[in-house]
KELUMVEX-463787 format. One record per residue: x, y, z of N, C-alpha, C, O in turn. Coordinates in steps of 0.05 Angstrom, whole numbers, plus 5000, padded with zeros to 4 digits. Layout:
XYZXYZXYZXYZ...
This chain:
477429703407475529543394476629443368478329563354475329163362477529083343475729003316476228893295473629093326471629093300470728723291469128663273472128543308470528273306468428333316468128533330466028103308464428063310463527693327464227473317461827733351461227303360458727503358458727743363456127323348452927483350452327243377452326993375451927373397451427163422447227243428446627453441445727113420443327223431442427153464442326953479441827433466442227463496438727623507438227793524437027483488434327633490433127543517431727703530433727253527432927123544434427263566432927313585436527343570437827423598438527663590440927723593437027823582438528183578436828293604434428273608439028433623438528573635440928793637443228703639440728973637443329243642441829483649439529533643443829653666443729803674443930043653445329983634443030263652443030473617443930763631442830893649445830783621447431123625445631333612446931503599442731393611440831543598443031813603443331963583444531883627445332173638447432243621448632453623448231973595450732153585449032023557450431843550447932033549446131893522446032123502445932373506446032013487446832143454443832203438441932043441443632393425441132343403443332493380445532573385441632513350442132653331442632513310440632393304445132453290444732273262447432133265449732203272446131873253448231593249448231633220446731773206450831443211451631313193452231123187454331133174450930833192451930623179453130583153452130663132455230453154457330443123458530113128460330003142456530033111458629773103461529753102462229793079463229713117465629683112467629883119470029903111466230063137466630233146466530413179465030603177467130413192466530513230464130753209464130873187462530733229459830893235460931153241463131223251457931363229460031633228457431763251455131693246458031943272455332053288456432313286458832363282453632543293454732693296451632723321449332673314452432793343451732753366450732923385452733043392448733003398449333203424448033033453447432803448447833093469446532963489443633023491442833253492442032783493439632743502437632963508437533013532435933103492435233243498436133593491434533783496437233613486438133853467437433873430436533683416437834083423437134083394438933983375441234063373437633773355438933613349441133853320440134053310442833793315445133843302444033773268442833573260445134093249443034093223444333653211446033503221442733623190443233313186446133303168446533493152447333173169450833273150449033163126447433303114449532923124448132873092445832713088444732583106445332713073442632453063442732263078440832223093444632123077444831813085445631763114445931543124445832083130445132043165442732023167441032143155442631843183439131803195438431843228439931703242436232013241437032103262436931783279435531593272438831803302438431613317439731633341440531863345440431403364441731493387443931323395444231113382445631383415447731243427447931263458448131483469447931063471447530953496449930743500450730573484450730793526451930563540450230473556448530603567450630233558450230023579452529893589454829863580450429783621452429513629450729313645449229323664452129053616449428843622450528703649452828743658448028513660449328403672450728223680452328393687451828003688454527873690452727543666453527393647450727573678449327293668448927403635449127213620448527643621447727683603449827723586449927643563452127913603455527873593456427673588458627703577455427303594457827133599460127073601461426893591460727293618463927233622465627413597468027373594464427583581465927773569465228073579463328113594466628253571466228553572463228643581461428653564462728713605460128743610459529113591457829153574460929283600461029593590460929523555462729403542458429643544456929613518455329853510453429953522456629923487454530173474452730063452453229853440451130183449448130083435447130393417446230603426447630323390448130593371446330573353447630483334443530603343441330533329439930793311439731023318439130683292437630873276435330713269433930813251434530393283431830403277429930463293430130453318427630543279425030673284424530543303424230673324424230223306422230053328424329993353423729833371426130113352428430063371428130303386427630353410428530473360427330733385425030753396425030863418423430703388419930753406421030563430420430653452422030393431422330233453423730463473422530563492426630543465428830603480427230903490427330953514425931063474423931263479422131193499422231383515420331023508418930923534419630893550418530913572423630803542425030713573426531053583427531123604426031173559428031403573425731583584426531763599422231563577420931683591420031713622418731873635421931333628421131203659423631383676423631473699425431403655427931513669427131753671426431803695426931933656426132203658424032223688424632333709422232123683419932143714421032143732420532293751423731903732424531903758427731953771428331883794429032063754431432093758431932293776434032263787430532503782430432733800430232603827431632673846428332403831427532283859429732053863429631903883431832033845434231803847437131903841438431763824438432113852440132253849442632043852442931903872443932043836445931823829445531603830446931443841443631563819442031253806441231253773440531423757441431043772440630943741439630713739440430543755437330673715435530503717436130223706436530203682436330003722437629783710434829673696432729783703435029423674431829353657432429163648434829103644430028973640430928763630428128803610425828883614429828673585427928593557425028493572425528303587422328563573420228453584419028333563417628133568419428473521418128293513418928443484420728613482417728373469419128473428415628533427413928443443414928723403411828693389412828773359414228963354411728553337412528583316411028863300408728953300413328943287412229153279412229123243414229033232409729193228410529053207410329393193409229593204412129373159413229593154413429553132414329323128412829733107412529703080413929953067413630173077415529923047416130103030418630043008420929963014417630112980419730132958418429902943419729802924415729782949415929612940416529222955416429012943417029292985418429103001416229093032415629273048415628883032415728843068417628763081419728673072416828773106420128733131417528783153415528913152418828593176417228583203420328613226422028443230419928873236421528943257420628913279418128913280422428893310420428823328421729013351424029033359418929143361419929463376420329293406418829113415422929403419422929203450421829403467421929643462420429263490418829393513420329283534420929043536421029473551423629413575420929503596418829623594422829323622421229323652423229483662425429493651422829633683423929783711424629533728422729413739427429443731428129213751428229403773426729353793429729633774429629883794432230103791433730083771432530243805433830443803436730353823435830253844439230353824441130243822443230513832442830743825445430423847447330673849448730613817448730393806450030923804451630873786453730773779455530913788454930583766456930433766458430723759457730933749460830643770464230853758464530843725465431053717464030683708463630633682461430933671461331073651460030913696457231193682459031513700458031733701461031463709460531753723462531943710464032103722462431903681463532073671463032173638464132003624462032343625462332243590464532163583466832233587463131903564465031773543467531973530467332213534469131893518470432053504470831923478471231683473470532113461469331973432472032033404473432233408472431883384475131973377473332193358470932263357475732263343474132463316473332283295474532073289471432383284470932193261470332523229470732763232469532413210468832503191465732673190463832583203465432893174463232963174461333133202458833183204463633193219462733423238462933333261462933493280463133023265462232873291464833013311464332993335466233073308468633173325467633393336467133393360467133573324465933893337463333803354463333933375461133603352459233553359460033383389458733403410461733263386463233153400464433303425464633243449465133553409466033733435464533883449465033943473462233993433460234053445457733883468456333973486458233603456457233473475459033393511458133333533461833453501463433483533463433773543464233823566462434023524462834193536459634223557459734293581457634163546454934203553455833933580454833973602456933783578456933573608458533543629458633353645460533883626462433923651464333803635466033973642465733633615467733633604469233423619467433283629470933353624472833193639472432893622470632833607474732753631475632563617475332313635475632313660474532013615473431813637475731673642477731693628475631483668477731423677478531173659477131013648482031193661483230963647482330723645482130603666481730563621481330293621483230063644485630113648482429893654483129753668485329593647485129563622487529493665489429373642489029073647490028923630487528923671486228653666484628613661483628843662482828463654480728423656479328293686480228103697476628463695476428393720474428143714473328093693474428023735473027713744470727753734470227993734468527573722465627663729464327643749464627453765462327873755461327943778458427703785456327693773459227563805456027413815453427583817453227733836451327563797449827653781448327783817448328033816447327703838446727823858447828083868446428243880450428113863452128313859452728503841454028693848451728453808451828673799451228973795452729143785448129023807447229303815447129413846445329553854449129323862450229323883447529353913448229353937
């Protein structure tokens, strides 16, 4: 990753498939000018004491959008948040998952944006209107090869390395398979959740 930035809005055609089975909770660090610092465990376990002030709890998810929402770039995307209205959203979608992931044994739930509700929010002196997203169940999906393994995460500062290991030791451990050295075609959007 090369740390550019294209902002492509993709509200109208987001649909992806969500790796909930290797998903992250515990504390981010956004730093201006700086790679983001986590210190992490998987989904559902107890979250890790906070390193400092300025982590704020939040989560990390991969996705993979789909070909129409990718346009023709990198469909495999992680999604790393510490706001509040992002999570109540991503929290509803991981509750649909939770219900039903037992009855879909190597499936994962593909979704598409169904709609934003503004959330309005006061403090310090300041307003700000954030807007929490509400995702649909398109359906449950075999797992792409991209999900059938945990990420592997580098070390970073402030604990995320140990947290890091603990999150491959708690998920059977093993390492995901090698990046592809072309880039593959994009997939005809009928074809993406197979």
């Amino acid at each position: 990753m090369t740390g550019e930035q294209d902002p492509v809005d993709i509200t109208e055609a987001f649909e992806a498939a969500v790796d909930f089975a290797h998903g992250e909770a515990g504390w981010c660090w956004f730093q201006a000018g700086q790679a983001p610092d986590f210190v992490m465990v998987p989904i559902g376990e107890a979250l890790p004491p906070q390193p400092t002030k300025n982590h704020k709890q939040g989560v990390r998810l991969r996705l993979l959008l789909s070909s129409k929402a990718a346009g023709g770039k990198e469909r495999l995307r992680e999604l790393a948040t510490t706001a509040r209205s992002a999570l109540a959203g991503l929290s509803a979608l991981h509750d649909s998952w939770e219900a039903g992931h037992e009855a879909n044994p190597g499936k994962v739930v593909v979704v598409r944006l169904a709609s934003v509700k503004p959330v309005a929010s006061s403090g310090g002196g300041q307003k700000s209107t954030n807007y929490e997203p509400a995702f649909a169940l398109v359906k449950w999906a075999k797992a792409p090869p991209e999900f059938e393994e945990a990420p592997t995460r580098p070390a970073a500062p402030n604990g995320a390395a140990a947290a890091a290991d603990s999150y491959k030791a708690a998920k059977g451990g093993g390492k995901p398979p090698p990046a592809p050295v072309a880039k593959p075609e994009p997939v005809a959007a009928e074809d993406d959740w197979g």
